[in-house]
C-alpha positions in Angstrom: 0.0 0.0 0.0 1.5 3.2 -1.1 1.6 6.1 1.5 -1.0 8.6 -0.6 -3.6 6.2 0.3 -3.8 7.0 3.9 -5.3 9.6 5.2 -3.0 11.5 6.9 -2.1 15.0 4.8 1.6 14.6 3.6 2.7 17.1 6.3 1.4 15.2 8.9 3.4 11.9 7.7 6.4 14.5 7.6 6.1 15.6 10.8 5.6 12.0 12.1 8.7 11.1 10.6 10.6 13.4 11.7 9.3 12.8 15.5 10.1 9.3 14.9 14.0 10.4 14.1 13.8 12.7 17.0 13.0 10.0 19.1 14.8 6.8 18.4 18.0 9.2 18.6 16.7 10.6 21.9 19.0 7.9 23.8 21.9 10.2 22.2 21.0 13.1 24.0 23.4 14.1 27.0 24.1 17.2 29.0 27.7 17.6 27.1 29.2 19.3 24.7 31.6 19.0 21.6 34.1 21.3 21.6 35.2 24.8 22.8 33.4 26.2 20.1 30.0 25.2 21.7 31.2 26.2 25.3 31.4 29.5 23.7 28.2 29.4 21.9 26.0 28.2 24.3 27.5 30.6 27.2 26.8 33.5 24.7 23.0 31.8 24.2 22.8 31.5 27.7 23.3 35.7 28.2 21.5 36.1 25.4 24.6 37.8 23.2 24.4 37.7 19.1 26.6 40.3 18.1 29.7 38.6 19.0 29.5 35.7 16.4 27.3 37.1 14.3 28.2 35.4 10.9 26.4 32.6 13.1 23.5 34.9 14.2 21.1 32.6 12.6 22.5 29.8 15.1 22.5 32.0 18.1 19.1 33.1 17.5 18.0 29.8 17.3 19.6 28.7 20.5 18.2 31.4 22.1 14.1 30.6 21.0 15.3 26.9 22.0 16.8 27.4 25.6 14.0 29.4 26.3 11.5 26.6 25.3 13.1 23.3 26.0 12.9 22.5 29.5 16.6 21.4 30.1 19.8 23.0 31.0 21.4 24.7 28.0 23.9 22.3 27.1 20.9 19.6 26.6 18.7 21.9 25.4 21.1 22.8 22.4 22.0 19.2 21.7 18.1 18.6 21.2 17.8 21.6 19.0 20.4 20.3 16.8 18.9 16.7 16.8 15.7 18.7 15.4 17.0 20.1 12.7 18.5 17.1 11.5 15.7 15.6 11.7 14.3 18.0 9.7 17.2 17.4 6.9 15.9 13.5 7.3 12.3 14.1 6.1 13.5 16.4 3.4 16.2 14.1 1.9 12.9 11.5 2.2 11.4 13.7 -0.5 14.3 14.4 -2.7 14.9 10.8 -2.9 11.2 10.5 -4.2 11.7 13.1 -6.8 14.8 11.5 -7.9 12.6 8.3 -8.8 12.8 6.4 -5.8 9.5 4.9 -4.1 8.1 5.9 -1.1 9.2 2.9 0.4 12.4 3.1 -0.8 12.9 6.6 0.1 13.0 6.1 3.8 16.6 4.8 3.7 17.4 8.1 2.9 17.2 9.6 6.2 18.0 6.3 7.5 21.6 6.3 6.3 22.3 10.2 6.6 22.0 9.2 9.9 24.4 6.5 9.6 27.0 9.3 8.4 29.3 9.8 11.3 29.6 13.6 10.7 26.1 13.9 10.0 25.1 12.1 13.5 27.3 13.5 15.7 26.6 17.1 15.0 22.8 15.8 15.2 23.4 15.0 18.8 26.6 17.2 19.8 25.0 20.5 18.7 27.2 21.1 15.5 26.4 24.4 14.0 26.8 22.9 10.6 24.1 19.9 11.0 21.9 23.0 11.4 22.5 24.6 8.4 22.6 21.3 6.4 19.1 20.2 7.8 18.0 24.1 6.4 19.5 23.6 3.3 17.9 20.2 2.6 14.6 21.1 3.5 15.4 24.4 0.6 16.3 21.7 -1.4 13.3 19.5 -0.8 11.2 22.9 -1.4 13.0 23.6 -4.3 12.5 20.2 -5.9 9.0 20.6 -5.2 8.1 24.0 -6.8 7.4 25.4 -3.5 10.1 28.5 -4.0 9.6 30.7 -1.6 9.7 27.9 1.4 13.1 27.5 -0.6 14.5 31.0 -0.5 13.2 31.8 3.1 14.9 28.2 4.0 18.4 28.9 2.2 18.3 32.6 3.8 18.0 31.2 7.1 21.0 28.7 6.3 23.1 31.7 5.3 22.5 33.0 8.8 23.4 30.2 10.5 26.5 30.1 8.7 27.7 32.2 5.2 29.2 28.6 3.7 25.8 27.3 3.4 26.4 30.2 0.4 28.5 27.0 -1.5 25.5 25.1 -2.1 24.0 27.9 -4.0 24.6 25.8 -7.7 21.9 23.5 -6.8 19.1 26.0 -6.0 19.8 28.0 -9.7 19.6 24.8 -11.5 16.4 23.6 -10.0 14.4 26.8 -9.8 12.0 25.5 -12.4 10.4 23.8 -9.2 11.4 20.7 -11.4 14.2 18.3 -11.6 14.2 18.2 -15.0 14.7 21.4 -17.0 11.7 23.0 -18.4 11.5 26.6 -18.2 12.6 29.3 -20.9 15.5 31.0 -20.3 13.9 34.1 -19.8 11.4 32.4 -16.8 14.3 31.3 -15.3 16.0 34.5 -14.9 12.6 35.8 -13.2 12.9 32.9 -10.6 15.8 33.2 -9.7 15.1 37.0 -9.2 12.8 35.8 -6.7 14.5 33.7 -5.5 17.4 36.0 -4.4 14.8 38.6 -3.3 13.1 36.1 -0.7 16.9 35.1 0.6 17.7 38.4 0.9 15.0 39.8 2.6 15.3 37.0 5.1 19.3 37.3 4.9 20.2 40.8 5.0 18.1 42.7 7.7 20.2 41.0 11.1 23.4 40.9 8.7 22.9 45.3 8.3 22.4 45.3 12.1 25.6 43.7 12.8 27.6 44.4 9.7 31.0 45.6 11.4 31.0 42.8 13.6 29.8 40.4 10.7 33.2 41.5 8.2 35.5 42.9 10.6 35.8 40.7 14.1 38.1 38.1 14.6 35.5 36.1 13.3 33.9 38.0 11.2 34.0 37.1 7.4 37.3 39.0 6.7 39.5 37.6 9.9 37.8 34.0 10.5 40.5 31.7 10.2 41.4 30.3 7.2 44.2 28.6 5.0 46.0 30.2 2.9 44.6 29.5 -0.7 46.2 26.1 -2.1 43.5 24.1 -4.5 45.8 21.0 -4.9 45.3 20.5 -0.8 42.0 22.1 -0.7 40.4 19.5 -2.9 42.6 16.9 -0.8 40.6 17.9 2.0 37.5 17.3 0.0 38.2 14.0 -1.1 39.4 13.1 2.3 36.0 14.0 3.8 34.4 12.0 1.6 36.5 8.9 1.5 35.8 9.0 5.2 32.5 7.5 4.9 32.2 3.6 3.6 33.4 3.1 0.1 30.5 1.5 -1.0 27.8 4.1 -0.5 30.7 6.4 -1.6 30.9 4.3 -5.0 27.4 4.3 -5.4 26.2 8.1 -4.8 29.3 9.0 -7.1 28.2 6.4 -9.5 24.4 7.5 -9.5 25.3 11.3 -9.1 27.2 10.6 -12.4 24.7 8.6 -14.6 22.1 11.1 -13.8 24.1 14.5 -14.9 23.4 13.1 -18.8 19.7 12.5 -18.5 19.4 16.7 -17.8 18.6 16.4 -14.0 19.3 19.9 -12.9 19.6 18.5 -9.3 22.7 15.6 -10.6 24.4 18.8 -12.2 23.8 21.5 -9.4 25.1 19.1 -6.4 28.3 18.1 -8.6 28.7 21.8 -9.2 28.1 23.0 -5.0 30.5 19.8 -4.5 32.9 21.6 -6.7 32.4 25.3 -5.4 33.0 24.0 -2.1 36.2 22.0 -2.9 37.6 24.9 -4.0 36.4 27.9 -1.8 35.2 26.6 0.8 38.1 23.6 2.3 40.0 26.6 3.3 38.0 26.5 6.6 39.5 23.8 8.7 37.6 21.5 11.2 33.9 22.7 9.3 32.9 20.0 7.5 32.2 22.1 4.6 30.9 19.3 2.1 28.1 17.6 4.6 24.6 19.4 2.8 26.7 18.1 -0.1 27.3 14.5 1.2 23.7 14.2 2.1 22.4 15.4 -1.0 25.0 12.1 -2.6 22.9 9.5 -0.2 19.6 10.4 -2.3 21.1 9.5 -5.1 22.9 6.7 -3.9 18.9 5.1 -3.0 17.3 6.2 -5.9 19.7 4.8 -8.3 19.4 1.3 -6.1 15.7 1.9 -6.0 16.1 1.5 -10.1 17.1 -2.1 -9.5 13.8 -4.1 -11.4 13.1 -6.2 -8.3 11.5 -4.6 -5.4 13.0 -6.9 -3.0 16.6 -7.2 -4.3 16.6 -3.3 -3.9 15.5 -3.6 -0.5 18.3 -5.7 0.2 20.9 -3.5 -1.5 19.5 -0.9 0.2 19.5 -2.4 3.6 22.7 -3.3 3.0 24.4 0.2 2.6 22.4 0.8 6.0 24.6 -2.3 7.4 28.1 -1.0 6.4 27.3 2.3 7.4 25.5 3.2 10.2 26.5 0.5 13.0 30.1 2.1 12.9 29.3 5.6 13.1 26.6 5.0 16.1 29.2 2.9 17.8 31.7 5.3 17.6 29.2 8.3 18.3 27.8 6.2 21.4 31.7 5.9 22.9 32.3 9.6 22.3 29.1 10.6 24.2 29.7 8.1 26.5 32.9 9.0 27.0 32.1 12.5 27.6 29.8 11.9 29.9 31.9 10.3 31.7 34.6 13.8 32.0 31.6 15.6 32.7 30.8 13.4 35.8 34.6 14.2 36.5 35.0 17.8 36.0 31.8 18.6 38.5 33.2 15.9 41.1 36.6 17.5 40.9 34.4 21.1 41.9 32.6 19.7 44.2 36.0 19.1 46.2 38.1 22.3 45.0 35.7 24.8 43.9 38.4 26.9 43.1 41.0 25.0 40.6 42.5 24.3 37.3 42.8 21.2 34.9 45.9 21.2 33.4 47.5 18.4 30.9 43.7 18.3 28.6 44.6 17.5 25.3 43.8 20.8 23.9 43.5 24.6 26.0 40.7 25.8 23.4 39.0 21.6 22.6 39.2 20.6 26.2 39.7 23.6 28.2 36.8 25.8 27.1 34.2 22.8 27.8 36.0 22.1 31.2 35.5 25.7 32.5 31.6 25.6 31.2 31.2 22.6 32.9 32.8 24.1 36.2 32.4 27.5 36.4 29.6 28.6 34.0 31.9 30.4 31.8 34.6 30.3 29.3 38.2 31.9 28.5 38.8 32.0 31.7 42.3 30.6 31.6 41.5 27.8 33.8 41.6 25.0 31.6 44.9 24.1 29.8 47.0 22.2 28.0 51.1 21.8 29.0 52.0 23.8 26.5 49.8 27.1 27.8 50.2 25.6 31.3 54.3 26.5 30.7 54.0 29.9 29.5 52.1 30.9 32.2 53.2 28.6 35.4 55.8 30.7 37.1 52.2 33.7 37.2 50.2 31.3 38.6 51.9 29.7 41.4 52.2 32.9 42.5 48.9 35.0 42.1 46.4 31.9 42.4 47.5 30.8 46.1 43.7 29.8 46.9 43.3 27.1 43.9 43.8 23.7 42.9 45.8 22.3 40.3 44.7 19.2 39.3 47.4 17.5 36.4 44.9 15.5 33.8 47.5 13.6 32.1 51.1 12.7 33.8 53.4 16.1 33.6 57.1 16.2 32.6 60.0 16.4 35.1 59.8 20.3 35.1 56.2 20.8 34.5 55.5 21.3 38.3 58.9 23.3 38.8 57.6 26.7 40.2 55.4 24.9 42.8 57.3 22.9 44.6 58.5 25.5 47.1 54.9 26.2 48.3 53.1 23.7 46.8 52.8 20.1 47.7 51.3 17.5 45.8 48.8 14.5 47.1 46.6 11.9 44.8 42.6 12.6 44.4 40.1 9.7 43.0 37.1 11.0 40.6 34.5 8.9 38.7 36.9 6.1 39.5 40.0 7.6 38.7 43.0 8.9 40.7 44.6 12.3 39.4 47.4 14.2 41.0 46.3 17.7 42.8 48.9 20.4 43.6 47.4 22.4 46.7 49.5 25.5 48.3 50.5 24.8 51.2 49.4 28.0 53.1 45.9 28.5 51.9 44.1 25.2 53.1 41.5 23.5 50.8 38.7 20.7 51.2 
């Protein structure tokens, strides 16, 4: 029985669906948080601050509406705000894999496996600014495809607020403004749709941007000064095809494969995606750590099912089908699950190591900025405080703080070198802690008692 003959209205199947995605990854969603980038985003969400990172202002603003809704603490409330809106990029990929040809049936391995991609899922549940912005950009796309434009144009504005490299996936929404896949409009039609196009982004994109427009060009990261390598294609495009080779090589082979035998038969969606995976190869892999490609990469696992769905026999697609599932998804949700479980885990050790020295500082994390930022959220409520560190920053600084932070803790996450602890052992002494299960060694001064 196909779908259309229920009686449920097709947006109340998509909303079902995309409860159903919210749900089943619900077991995902933990008080913690990925990186120092999100410390710092959901601090500023907490006070309510958008014109610091404000060529993320769409993200902020989000958080913000979020937090104030979802009944959690921030860091959980974020993580389920995230999970949302990839949820949302899982019903819309549902539809472009329909348009493409698959069946409805066939078409809900689509969101199945998105889900299955490692970067896709843990941004879904780790509140990645770029699984927002992808789940906006798929639903443009799904609008787009469907001849609904303006849903399309207020959607891809809103994705250019939440971050300007949703920009690179621009190719796909000129070549399938005909509200078609395939290409049917005049020349001179097209030109007025995409007029209208641009007008509806615009009018959703540029009114915050105006409001913000020194910060949004000229901070540190603003569009002018946020970092960036310098321009090299050969290692640009490495970075691209490194992305994507991370993901299995079979539903690699067969997105590329399907991608490709499409671009001949005039779909305007084959040829725009190739050209945004292009665009983004080249501009946009000069931005390190943003997974620049990932609207991109989704957009390859609709046509990686609808080209299976082609197969003649409905239940040998199935199993082809099922089958990129297999090889996909049960590594990336077992290495998701260990990361969240993992961090759960510091969490649990960075509020027991409060609880015992309100005052303190972790030192040895792998990273001051990865590791550090989170740690002081965690602890403290804020960031940049300078409280979490790695050895490196712990070094250029050591000889100021045994001497100026005589009322703290110094708890040494990972073993220290012979001189690490150098300027402390005069009025310092040393003695070994247990957290969570684990022992760490605490330097406490030795004339200012603490617990």
């Amino acid at each position: 029985m196909k779908i259309s003959e229920y009686r449920l209205p097709k947006a109340a199947w998509y909303v079902l669906g995309a409860m159903l995605l919210i749900v089943t990854h619900a077991w995902l969603i933990q008080p913690v948080l990925q990186n120092g980038d999100a410390a710092v985003y959901n601090e500023q969400i907490e006070c309510h601050v958008i014109d610091v990172r404000t060529t993320h202002i769409g993200y902020m603003l989000l958080g913000i509406v979020a937090n104030h809704v979802l009944p959690f603490d921030v860091e959980r409330n974020l993580n389920v705000m995230a999970l949302l809106f990839a949820a949302l990029g899982g019903v819309s990929l549902y539809v472009i894999a329909v348009r493409l040809g698959a069946s409805q049936w066939q078409a809900l391995f689509a969101p199945l496996i998105a889900f299955g991609l490692k970067p896709f899922l843990r941004g879904a549940v780790l509140a990645e600014v770029d699984v927002v912005a992808c789940g906006l950009i798929l639903l443009a796309t799904a609008a787009s495809v469907s001849g609904k434009a303006q849903l399309s144009a207020v959607a891809f504005g809103a994705g250019m607020l939440v971050t300007p490299l949703s920009a690179l996936t621009l190719p796909v929404f000129l070549l399938t403004i005909s509200g078609q896949i395939e290409d049917k409009l005049s020349i001179r039609r097209r030109l007025q749709r995409i007029a209208i196009f641009a007008g509806v982004s615009l009018v959703t994109y540029l009114p915050l941007v105006l409001l913000h427009w020194n910060d949004y060009w000229n901070a540190g990261r603003g569009l002018l000064h946020a970092p960036s390598e310098p321009w090299n294609l050969a290692e640009q495009v490495g970075r691209s095809v490194q992305f994507f080779a991370s993901i299995p090589g079979a539903l690699l082979a067969i997105s590329l494969f399907g991608l490709i035998a499409t671009i001949p038969a005039g779909r305007s969606l084959a040829r725009g995606t190739a050209a945004s995976i292009l665009l983004a190869a080249v501009i946009g892999e000069r931005f390190l750590d943003v997974p620049v490609q990932l609207p991109q990469l989704c957009l390859l696992v609709a046509f990686a099912v609808s080209f299976l769905g082609r197969i003649p026999r409905r239940a040998v697609a199935t199993v082809a089908l099922f089958s990129v599932w297999l090889v996909t998804a049960p590594p990336a949700y077992a290495a998701v699950t260990a990361e969240i479980r993992d961090r759960v885990q510091r969490r649990a050790e960075y509020l027991e190591m409060a609880r015992q020295t309100p005052r303190l500082f972790a030192v040895g994390l792998p990273s001051s900025w990865d590791d550090g930022l989170p740690f002081e959220r965690l602890t403290y409520g804020k960031t940049k405080l300078g409280f979490g560190l790695d050895f490196g920053q712990f070094g250029r600084s050591s000889r100021t703080i045994a001497r100026t932070h005589r009322d703290h803790a110094i708890w040494l996450m990972s073993p220290p070198g012979p001189t690490t602890m150098n300027d402390f052992r005069s009025h310092w002494h040393a003695e070994l802690r247990e957290v969570a299960g684990n022992r760490y060694e605490v330097w406490l001064p030795n004339d200012h008692p603490l617990p």
